[in-house]
C-alpha positions as CSV (number, residue, x, y, z in Angstrom):
1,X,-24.3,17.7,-49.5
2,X,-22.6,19.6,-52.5
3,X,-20.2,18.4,-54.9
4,X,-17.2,20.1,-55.2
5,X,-13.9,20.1,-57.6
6,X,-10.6,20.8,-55.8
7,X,-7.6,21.2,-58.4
8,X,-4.1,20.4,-57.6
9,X,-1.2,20.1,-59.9
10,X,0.9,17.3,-59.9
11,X,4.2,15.4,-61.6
12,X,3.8,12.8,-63.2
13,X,7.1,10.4,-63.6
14,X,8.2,9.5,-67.0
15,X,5.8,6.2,-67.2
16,X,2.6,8.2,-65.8
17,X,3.1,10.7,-68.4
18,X,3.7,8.4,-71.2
19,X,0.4,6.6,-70.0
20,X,-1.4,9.2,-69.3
21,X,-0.4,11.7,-72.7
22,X,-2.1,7.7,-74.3
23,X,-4.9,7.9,-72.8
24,X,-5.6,11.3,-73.8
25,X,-4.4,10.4,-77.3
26,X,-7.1,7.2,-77.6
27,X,-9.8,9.2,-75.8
28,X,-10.0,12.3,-78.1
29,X,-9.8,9.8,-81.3
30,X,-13.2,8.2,-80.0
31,X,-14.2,11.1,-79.3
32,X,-13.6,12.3,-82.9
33,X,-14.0,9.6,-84.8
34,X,-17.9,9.4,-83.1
35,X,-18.4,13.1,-83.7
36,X,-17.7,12.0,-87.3
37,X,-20.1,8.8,-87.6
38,X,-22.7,11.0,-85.9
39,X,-22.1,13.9,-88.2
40,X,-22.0,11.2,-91.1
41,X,-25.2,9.7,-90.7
42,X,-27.1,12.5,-90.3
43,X,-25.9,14.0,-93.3
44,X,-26.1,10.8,-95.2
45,X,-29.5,9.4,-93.8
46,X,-31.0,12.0,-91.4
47,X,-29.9,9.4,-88.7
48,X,-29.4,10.4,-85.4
49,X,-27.1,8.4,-83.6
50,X,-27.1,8.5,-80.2
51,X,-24.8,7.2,-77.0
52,X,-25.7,3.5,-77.1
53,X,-25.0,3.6,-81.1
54,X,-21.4,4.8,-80.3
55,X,-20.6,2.9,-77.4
56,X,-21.2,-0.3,-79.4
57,X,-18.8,1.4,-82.4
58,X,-16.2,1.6,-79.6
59,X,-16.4,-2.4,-79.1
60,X,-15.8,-3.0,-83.0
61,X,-12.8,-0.4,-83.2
62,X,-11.5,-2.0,-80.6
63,X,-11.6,-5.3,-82.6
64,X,-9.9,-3.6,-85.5
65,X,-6.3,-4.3,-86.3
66,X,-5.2,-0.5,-87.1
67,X,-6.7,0.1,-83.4
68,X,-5.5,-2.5,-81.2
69,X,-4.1,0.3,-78.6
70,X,-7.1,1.1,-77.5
71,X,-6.9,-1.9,-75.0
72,X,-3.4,-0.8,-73.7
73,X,-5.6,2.0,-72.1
74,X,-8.5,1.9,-69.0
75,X,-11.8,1.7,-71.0
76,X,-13.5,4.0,-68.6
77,X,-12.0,7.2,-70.1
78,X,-13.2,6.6,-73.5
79,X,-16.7,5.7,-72.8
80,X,-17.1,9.0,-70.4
81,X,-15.6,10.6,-74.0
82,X,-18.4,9.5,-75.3
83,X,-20.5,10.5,-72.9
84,X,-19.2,14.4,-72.8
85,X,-19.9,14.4,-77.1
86,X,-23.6,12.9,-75.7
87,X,-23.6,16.3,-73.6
88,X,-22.6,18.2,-76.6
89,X,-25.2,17.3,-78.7
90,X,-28.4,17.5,-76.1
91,X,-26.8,20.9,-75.6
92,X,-27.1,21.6,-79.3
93,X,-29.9,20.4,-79.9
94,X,-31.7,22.7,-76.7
95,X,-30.3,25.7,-78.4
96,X,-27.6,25.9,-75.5
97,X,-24.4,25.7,-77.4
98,X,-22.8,25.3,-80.9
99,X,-21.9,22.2,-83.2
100,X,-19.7,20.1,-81.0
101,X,-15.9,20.6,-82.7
102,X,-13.3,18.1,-83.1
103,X,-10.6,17.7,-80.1
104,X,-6.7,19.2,-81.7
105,X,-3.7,17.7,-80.2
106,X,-2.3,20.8,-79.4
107,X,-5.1,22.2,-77.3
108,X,-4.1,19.7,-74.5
109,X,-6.4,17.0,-73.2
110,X,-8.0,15.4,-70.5
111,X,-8.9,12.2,-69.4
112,X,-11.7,11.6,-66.9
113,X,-11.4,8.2,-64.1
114,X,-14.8,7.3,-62.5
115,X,-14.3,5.3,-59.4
116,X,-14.2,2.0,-61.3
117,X,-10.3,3.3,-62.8
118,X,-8.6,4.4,-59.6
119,X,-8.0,3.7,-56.1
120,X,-8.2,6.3,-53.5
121,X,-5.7,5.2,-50.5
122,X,-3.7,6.2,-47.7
123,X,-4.6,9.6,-49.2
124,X,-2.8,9.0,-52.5
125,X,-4.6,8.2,-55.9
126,X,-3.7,5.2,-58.0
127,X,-5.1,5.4,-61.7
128,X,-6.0,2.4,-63.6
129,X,-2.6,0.6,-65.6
130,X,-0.8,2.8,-63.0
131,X,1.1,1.0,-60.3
132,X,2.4,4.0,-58.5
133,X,0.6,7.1,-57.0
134,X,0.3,10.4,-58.5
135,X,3.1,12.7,-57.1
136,X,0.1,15.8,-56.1
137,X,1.4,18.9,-54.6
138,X,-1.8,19.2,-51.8
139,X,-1.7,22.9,-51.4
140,X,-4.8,22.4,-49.6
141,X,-6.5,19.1,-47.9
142,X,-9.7,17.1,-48.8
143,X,-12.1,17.5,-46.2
144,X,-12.0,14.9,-43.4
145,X,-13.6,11.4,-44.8
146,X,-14.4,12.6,-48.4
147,X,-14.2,9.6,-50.8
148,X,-13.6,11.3,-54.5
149,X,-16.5,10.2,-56.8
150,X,-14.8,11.5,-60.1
151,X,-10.9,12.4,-60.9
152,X,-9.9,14.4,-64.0
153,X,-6.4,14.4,-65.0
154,X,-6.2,17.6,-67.6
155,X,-2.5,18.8,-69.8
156,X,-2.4,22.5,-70.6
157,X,-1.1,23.6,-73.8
158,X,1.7,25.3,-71.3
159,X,2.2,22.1,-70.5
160,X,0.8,22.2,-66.7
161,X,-0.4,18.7,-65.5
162,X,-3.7,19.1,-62.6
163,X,-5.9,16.9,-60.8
164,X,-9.4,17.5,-60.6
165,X,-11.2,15.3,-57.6
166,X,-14.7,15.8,-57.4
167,X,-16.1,15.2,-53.8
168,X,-18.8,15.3,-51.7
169,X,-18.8,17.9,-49.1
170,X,-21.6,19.9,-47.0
171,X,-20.9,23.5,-47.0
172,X,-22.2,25.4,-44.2
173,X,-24.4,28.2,-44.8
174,X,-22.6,31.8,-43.4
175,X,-24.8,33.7,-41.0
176,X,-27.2,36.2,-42.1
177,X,-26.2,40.0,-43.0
178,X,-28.4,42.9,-43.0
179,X,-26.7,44.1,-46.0
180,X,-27.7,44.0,-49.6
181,X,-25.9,45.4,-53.0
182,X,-26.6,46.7,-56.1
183,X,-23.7,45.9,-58.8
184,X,-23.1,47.4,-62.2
185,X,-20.2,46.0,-64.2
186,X,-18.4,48.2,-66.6
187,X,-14.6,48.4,-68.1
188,X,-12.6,51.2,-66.8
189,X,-14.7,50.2,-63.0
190,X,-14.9,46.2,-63.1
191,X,-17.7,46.9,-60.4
192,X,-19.4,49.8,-59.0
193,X,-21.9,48.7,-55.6
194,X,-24.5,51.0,-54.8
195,X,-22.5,52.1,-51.6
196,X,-20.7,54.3,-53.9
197,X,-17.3,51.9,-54.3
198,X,-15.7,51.5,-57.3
199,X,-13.0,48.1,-58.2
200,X,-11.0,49.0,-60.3
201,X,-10.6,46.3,-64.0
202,X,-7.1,44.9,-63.2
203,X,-6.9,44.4,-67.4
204,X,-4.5,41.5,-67.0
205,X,-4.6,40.7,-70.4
206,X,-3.8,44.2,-71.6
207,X,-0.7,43.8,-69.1
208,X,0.7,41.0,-70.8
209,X,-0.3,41.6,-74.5
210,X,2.9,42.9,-75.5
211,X,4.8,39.9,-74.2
212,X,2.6,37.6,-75.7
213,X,2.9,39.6,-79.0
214,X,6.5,38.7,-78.9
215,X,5.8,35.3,-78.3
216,X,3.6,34.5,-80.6
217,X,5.9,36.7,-83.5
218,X,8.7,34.3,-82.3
219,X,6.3,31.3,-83.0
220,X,5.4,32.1,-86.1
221,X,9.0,32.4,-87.4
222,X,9.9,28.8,-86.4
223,X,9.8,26.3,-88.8
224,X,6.0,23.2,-87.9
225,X,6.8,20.5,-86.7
226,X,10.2,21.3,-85.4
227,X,11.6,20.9,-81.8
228,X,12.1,25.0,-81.4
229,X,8.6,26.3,-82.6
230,X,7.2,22.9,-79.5
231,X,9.2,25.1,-77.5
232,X,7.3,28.5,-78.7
233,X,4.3,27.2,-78.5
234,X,5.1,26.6,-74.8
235,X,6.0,29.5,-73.7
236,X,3.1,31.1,-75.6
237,X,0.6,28.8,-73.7
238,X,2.7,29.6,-70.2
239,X,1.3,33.5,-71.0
240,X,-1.9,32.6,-71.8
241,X,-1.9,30.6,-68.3
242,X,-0.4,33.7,-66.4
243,X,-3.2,36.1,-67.4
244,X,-5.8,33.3,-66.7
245,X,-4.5,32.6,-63.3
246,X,-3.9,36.1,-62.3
247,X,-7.9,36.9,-63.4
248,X,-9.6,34.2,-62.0
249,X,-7.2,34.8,-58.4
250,X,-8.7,38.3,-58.5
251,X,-12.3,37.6,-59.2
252,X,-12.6,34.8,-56.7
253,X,-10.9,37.1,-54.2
254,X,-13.4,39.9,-54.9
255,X,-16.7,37.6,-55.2
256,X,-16.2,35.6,-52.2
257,X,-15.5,39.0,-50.4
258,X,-18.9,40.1,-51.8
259,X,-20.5,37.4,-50.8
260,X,-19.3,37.5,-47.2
261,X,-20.3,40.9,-47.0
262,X,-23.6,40.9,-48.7
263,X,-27.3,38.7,-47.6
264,X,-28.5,39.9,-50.8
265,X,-27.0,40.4,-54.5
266,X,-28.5,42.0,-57.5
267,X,-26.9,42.4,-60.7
268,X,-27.6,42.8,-64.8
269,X,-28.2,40.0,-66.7
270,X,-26.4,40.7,-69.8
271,X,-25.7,39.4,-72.9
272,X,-22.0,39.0,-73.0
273,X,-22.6,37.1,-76.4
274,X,-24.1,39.8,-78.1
275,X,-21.8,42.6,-76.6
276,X,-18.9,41.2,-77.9
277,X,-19.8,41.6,-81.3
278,X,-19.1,45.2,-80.9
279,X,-15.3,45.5,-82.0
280,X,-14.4,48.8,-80.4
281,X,-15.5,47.0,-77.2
282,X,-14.6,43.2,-77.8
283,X,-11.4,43.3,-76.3
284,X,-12.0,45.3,-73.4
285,X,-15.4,43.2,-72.5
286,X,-13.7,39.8,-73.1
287,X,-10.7,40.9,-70.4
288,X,-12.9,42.4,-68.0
289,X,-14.8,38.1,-67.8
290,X,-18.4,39.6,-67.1
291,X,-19.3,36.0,-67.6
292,X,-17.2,34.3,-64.6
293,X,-17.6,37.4,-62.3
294,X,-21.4,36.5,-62.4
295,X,-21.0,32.5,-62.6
296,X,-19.0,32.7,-59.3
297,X,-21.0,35.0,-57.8
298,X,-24.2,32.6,-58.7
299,X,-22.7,29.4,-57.2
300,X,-21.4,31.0,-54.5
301,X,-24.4,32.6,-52.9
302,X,-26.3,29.3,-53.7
303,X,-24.0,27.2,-51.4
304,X,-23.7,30.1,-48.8
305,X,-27.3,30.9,-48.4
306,X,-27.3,34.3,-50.0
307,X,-29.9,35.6,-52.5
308,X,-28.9,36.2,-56.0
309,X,-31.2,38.2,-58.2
310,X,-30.2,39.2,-62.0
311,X,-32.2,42.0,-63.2
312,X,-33.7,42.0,-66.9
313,X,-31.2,43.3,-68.7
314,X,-33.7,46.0,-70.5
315,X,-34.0,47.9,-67.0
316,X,-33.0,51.3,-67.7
317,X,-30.6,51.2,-64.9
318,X,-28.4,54.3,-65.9
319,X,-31.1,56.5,-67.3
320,X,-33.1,56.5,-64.6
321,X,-32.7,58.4,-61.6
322,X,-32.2,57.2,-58.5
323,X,-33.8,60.5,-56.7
324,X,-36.8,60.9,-58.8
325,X,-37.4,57.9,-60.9
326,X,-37.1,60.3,-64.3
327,X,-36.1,58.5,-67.3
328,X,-33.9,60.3,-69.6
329,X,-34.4,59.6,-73.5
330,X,-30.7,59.3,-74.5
331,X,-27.4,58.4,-72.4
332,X,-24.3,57.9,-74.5
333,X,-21.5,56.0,-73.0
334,X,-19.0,59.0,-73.3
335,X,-21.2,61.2,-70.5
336,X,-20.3,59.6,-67.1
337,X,-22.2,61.5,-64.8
338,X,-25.4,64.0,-65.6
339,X,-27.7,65.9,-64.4
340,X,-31.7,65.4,-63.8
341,X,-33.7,67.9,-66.0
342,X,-36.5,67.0,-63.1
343,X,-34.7,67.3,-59.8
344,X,-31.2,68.5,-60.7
345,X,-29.5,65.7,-59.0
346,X,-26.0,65.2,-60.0
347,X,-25.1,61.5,-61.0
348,X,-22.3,59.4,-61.4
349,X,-23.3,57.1,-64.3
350,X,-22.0,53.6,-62.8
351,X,-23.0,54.1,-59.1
352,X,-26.1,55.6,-59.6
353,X,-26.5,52.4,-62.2
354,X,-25.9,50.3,-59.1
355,X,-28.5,52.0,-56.7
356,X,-31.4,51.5,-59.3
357,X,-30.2,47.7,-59.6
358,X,-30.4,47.3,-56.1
359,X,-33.8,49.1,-55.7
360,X,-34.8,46.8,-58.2
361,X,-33.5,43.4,-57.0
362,X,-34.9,44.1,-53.5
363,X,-38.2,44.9,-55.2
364,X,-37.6,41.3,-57.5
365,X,-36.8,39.1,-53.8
366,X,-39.1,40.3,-52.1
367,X,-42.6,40.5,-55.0
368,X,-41.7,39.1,-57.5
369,X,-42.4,42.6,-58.9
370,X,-41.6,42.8,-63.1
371,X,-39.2,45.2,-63.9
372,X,-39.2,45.5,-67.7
373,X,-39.5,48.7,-69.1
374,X,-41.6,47.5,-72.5
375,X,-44.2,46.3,-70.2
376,X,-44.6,49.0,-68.3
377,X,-44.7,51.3,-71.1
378,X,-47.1,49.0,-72.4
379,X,-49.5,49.3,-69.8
380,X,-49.3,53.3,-69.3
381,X,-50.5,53.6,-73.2
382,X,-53.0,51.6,-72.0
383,X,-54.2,53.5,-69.3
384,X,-54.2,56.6,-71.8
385,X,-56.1,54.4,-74.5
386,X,-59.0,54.1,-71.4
387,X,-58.7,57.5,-70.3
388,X,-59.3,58.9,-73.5
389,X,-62.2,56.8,-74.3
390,X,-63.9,57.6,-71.5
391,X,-63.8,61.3,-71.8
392,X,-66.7,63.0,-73.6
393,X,-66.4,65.4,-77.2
394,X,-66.9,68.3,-76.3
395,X,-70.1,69.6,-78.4
């Protein structure tokens, strides 16, 4: 059994959303006014201050005058609040993330319903302090006899209400292929798979950058905290969703059909991070979503039953050639296709890329074989180092 989110937008009626827009509004001031004690005492006292510590804040605030609306809420949001900053902060504290940041009104929100604050029935869902069922438009069904576990009610700052309902479902494994591929990502090719394809980057925030230039101009002229520049902000956030609909339609359209295809997957690990930092190549790296092409492609073979291999990202995969194995000293990204000064091959950079990815996976999945080039340099200088000491001077 796998759990699994399915995401459906719904309306909510005028009481819902005055409920629900509360509930968001009480669960990010726990949330906040927590991050704050914890921040507080740790700075004050070295004091860390955990879960349990805030969870028993909640009770007091509760208590206080100045915050007697957190009762007209369900409980069970704000505590799982607490429980997300509780994430945070173990994430932090592994190295895995930054400082948790305080929620903003403007961002949106969420709320999160464990099965103790709503009612799955008749195939509607009742929230807690709800009397009537959310109106979701089911563009898709549950699978037959899945009880949710978890249900996420989330506001876009375009103003989009969705459902998340987190289920239990077993996902049956696809039947083996005899194919494997190699993929190198890039800009101007999204992909290039060592059978010599190349997908095209559909750069759909580069298609909409000049309308939301215009939108965000027009946002800036209005006037804060008027009616017209709510409106503006709006129709900015509607762009934003557009672009990140239209991306993450394409890349689930082109993973799953890799998938499909494919019994085995190897691609770079690479450090988006780091890349970015690059400003000639921010923008073009942060439309192309390396990160979610390989997170989808990652889950995805887990529950299908593929293999998923991710290459050390120091493998000289586009110096090397595929024919001979010859390393080249320098590749500049400019030169897309060169020749080998030991075998006169032709190459195309990206495909042949690809090829050497794939060679290297299948070598990874099947030997567990190490690929990085330091330590193989390593241990030819090695070799020379014995060589040389056992040869004689010659007298």
């Amino acid at each position: 059994m796998t759990q699994k989110a399915f995401k459906y937008r719904f309306y909510p009626t005028p009481e819902q959303e005055t409920l629900l827009r509360q509930t968001m509004g009480c669960t990010r001031l726990v949330y906040n006014r927590a991050l704050a004690a914890r921040t507080q005492a740790w700075y004050e006292d070295q004091k860390r201050v955990g879960y349990i510590e805030t969870s028993a804040m909640l009770t007091n605030w509760k208590k206080q005058d100045d915050l007697q609306f957190l009762n007209d809420v369900s409980s069970v949001p704000l505590q799982q609040g607490l429980r997300h900053l509780q994430t945070a902060f173990s994430n932090f504290f592994a190295g895995r993330a930054k400082y948790p940041n305080f929620k903003k009104k403007h961002n949106g929100g969420n709320a999160e319903f464990t099965k103790a604050a709503f009612k799955f029935r008749d195939g509607q869902i009742f929230l807690a302090k709800s009397p009537t069922p959310l109106a979701i438009r089911w563009s898709r069904q549950l699978p037959q006899g899945a009880e949710p576990s978890t249900i996420t009610v989330k506001l876009s700052p375009s103003g989009r209400w969705t459902v998340s309902i987190l289920v239990d479902v077993e996902i049956c494994i696809l039947p083996k292929s005899t194919s494997s591929i190699g993929i190198d990502l890039g800009i101007t090719s999204l992909v290039a798979l060592s059978t010599g394809e190349k997908i095209a980057n559909p750069k759909r925030f580069k298609a909409k950058k000049a309308k939301l230039s215009k939108a965000q101009k027009a946002l800036i002229r209005k006037q804060k905290g008027s009616n017209n520049r709510h409106k503006a902000r709006l129709k900015v956030g509607k762009i934003h969703a557009e672009i990140s609909d239209a991306r993450n339609d394409f890349l689930h359209k082109l993973t799953t059909r890799l998938v499909r295809e494919n019994q085995t997957i190897a691609i770079e690990d690479l450090a988006v991070k780091n890349m970015v930092k690059n400003k000639k190549l921010a923008f073009s790296i942060s439309d192309a979503s390396w990160a979610e092409l390989v997170r989808q492609l990652e889950y995805k073979c887990d529950w299908y039953g593929r293999t998923f291999v991710k290459i050390d990202r120091w493998f000289p995969s586009s110096k090397r050639c595929g024919n001979c194995g010859y390393i080249v000293d320098k590749l500049p990204l400019n030169i897309r296709e060169w020749d080998c000064p030991k075998c006169s091959i032709r190459h195309d950079r990206d495909i042949n890329a690809s090829k050497n990815i794939l060679a290297a996976g299948l070598a990874v999945s099947v030997c567990g074989a190490n690929i990085r080039p330091d330590s193989l340099k390593a241990e030819g200088q090695l070799q020379k180092t014995r060589k040389g000491k056992k040869q004689k001077p010659k007298s």
